[in-house]
N, C-alpha and C positions, 0 to 999 in steps of 0.2 A: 504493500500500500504506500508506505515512505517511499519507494523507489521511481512510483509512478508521479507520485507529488513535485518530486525532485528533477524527472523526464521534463513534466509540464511545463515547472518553472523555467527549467533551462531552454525548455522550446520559445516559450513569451519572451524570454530576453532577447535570443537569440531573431527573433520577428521582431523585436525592435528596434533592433539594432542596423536590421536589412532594410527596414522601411522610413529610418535615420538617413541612411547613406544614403538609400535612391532618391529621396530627397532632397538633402543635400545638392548631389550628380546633379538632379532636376534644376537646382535654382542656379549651378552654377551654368549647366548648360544652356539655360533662361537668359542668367545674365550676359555671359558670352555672344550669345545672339543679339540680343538688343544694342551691345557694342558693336558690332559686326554690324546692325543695320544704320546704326547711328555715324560711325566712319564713312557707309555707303551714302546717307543722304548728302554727309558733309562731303565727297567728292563727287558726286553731284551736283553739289547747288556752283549755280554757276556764279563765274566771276565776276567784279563789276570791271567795264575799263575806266579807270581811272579818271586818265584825261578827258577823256570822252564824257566820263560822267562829272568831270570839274568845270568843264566847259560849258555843260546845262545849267551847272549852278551859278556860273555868274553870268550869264544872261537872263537868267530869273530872280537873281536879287538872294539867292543861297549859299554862305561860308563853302566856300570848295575846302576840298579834303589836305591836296597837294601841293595842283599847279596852280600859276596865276595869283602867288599870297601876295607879291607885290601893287596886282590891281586890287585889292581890298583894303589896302591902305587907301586909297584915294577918297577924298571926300566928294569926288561925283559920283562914284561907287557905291558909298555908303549912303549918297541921297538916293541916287538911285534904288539903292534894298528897299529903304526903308519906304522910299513911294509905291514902287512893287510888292510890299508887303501890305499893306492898306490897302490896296484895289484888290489884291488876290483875299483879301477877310470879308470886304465886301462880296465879292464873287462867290465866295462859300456860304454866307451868310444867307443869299439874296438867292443864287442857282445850284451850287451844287448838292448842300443837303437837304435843301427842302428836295432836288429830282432823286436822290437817294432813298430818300423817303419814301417817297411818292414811288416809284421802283420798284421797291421791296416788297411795298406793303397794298400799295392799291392796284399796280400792274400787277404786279404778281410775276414778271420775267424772269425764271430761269434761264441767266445765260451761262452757267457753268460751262465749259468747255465749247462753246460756240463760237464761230467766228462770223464779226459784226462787216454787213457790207454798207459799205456809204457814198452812195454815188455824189457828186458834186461837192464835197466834203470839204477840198483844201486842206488845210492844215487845223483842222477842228479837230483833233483827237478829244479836247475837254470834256465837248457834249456826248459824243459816242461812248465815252469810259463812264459820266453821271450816268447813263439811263443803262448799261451794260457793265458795270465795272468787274464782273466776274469771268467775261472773256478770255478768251486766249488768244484768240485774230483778230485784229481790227485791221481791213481794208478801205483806205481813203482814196476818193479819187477828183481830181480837180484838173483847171489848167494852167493851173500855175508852174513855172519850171520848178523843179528836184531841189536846186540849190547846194551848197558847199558850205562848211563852215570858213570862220577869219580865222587867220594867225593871231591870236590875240597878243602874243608876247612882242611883236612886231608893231603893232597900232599905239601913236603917240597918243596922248589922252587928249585931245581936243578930240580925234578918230573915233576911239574908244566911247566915248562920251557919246556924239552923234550917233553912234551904231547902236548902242542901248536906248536912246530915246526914238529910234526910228522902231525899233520892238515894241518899246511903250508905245507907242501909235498905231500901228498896225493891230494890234490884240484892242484898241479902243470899242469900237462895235462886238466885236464880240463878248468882250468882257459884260457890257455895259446891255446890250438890247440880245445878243444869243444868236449871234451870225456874220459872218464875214462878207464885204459886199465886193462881189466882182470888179467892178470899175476900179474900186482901190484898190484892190490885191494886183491890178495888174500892170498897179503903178509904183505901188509900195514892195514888193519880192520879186522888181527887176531892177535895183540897183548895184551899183558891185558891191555894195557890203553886204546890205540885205537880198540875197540874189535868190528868193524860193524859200520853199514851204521847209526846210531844214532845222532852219531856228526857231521856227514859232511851235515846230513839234517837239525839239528837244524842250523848249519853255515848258509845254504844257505838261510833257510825260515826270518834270523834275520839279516841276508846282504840285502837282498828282500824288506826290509821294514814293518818285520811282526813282531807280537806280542803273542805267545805262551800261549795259552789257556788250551790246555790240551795235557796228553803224554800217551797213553795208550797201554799196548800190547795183542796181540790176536793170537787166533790160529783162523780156521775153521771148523765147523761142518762138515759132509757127505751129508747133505744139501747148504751148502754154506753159514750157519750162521756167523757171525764173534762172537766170546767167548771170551771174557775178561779172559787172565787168566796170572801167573805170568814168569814174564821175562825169568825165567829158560828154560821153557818150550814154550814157543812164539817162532810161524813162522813168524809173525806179526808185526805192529807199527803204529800206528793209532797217528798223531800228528793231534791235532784240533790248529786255528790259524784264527786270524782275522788281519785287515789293522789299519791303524791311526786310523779310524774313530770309530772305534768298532760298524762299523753296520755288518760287510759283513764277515760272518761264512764260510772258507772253511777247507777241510782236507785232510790232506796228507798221503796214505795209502801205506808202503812198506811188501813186502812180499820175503822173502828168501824160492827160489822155481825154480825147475827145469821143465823145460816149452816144455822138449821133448816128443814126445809123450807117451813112454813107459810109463813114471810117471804119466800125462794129463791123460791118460786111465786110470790109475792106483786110481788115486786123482783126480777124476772127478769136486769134490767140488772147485779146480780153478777157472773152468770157471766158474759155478755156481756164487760164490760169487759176479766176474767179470759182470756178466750177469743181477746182481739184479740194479744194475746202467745205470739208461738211458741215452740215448742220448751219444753214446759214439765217441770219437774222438781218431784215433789212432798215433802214432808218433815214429816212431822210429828212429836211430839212430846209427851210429856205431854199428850194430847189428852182426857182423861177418858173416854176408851173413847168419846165420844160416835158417831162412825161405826158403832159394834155396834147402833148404834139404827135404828130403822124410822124416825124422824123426823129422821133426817140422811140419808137414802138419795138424795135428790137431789144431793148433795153428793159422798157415795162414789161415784155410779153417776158422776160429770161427773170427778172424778179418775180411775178407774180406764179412760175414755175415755181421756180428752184428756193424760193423762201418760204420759212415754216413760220414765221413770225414779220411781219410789217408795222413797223411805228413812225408813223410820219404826222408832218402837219399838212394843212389843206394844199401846201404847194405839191406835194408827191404825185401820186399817180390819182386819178380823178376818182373818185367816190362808187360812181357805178361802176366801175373798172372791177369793185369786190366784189362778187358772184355769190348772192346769199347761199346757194347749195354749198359749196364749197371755205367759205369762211366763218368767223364767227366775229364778230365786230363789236368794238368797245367805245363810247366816246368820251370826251375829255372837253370840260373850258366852256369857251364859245367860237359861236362863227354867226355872225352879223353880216362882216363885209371883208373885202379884201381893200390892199391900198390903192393908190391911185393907179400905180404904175401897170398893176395886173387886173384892172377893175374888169375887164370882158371875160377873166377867170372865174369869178363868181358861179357858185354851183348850188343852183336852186334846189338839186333833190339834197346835197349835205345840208342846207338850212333848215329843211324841212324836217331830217332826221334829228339834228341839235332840239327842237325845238322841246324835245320829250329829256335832254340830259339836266342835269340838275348836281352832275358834278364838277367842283371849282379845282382850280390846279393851281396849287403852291407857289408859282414863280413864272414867270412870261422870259419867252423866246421868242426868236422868229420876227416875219415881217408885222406881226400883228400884236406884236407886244404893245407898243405906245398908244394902239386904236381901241379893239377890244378886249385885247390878250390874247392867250395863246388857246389854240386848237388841237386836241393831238384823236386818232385814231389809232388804235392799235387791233390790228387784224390777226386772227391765228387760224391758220391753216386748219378745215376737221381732217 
């Protein structure tokens, strides 16, 4: 009877001691792994370029990390931040978190992994990232040329000076009404310092709270490939760009590119390139009503495909253009009138459909901010 008492106990010990150990094994093999995935993410996460991202910041009014410490000494430098910081508090205050908001909570956009299309766009990444900011593609497209950055270390401070208040100017309407007007932009990013949509993207992507990874320029194949090649020659501009965290890789694609049909037919490779990116959301914007035209219908007819989601205001594609079988239609604001410039735009059936919304929106964009605010549709694909 003692004998078996004494088996017993030595068997319990000896199970305790096995299911100590694998335990043990267990947690260190646990931890071992979670090092192993944690060294993986850190070589992964990508790099910032440096210069490239010191360069954003001092054109945006932001203490650069490295280069250019000698231009932050300058007291035009430091008026300059400090005026760029005051317009950018209003701009957050007034547009971007009330569309974040608004975004979240009463659009209800899921854009996690989606890439955002924006025909006539410019150099607007601000507005595309407020009502998307969880993307991972943003394609801009305008006609504005690519542009280059300046040598800054090269430009004496009278230069220097002039070249930053030419950015303050240019970002005016947008900042202030929520759109860039053609006429200017095609007077304002063809000069030689400000020569294209280059710096108003780094501005905005390093106002945004981002960190500039890479800068790369591209034409397109006859295929729709994107080709690395040199600035001279670039329709292109491919900015890669991660967040604080440096987990979360997106990129920002502009293209200087005429989007009417003639050319579309002509340079089929547009859509193409456009096409190799899924899951597309489309947004437009202050678009000069050009989609109401017969000579953008290649354009409308390839959006109203290939997009799962449409968020526009009244300039986009026309109203009956959405196909009650096939949509499902949201609306937003108001619509009264259009402005003077586009008054024969006017679209009796969206007036008629307004007339039943009874929901306001946070913050005015667009041509009809100053009249009677802002208008938005948001279509989803059934």
């Amino acid at each position: 009877m003692k004998s078996n008492i004494v088996l017993l106990f030595l068997f319990l010990i000896s199970l305790f001691y096995s299911c100590n150990t694998a335990e043990k094994k267990n947690n260190i093999e646990a931890e071992k792994s979670a090092k192993d995935t944690s060294k993986q993410i850190l070589s992964n996460s990508p790099k910032i370029d440096t210069l490239l991202d010191d360069y954003a910041c001092i054109i945006s009014g932001i203490l650069p990390k490295k280069y250019y410490l000698n231009i932050v000494k300058e007291k035009y430098w430091n008026d300059y931040k400090d005026n760029i910081t005051k317009e950018w508090d209003n701009v957050k205050n007034k547009k971007i978190n009330p569309i974040f908001n608004w975004s979240d909570t009463v659009a209800n956009i899921k854009s996690d992994s989606l890439t955002i299309f924006y025909p006539f766009a410019g150099a607007d990444f601000l507005y595309a990232h407020c009502f998307f900011r969880n993307a991972n593609n943003y394609i801009l497209i305008g006609l504005e040329p690519v542009g280059s950055p300046q040598c800054l270390d090269s430009m004496k401070s009278n230069e220097m000076k002039t070249y930053l208040t030419k950015i303050d100017n240019s970002l005016y309407f947008s900042n202030s009404i929520g759109f860039f007007r053609t006429r200017s932009m095609e007077k304002e990013l063809t000069q030689n310092d400000l020569n294209g949509t280059y710096h108003l993207l780094m501005f905005y992507l390093k106002r945004c709270g981002f960190n500039i990874t890479a800068a790369n320029y591209f034409t397109i194949d006859t295929l729709g490939n994107l080709i690395n090649v040199d600035k001279k020659i670039a329709t292109g501009l491919k900015i890669d760009f991660c967040d604080s965290t440096l987990t979360n890789m997106k990129s920002t694609y502009y293209l200087s590119w005429d989007l009417s049909n003639s050319n579309i037919n002509n340079n089929k490779q547009i859509l193409s390139f456009v096409s190799s990116f899924n899951n597309q959301i489309t947004y437009l914007k202050a678009a000069s009503y050009l989609l109401h035209k017969d000579y953008f219908s290649t354009l409308r007819d390839y959006i109203l495909s290939k997009s799962k989601i449409v968020l526009q205001d009244d300039s986009g594609i026309p109203y009956k253009m959405f196909i009650a079988n096939k949509w499902d239609i949201s609306l937003f604001g108001k619509y009264n009138q259009v402005i003077s410039l586009f008054e024969n735009k006017y679209q009796d059936d969206l007036k008629k459909a307004f007339e039943s919304v009874k929901v306001k929106l946070p913050f005015n964009i667009g041509y009809n901010a100053y009249i009677t605010g802002t208008n938005l549709l948001l279509a989803k694909k059934k």
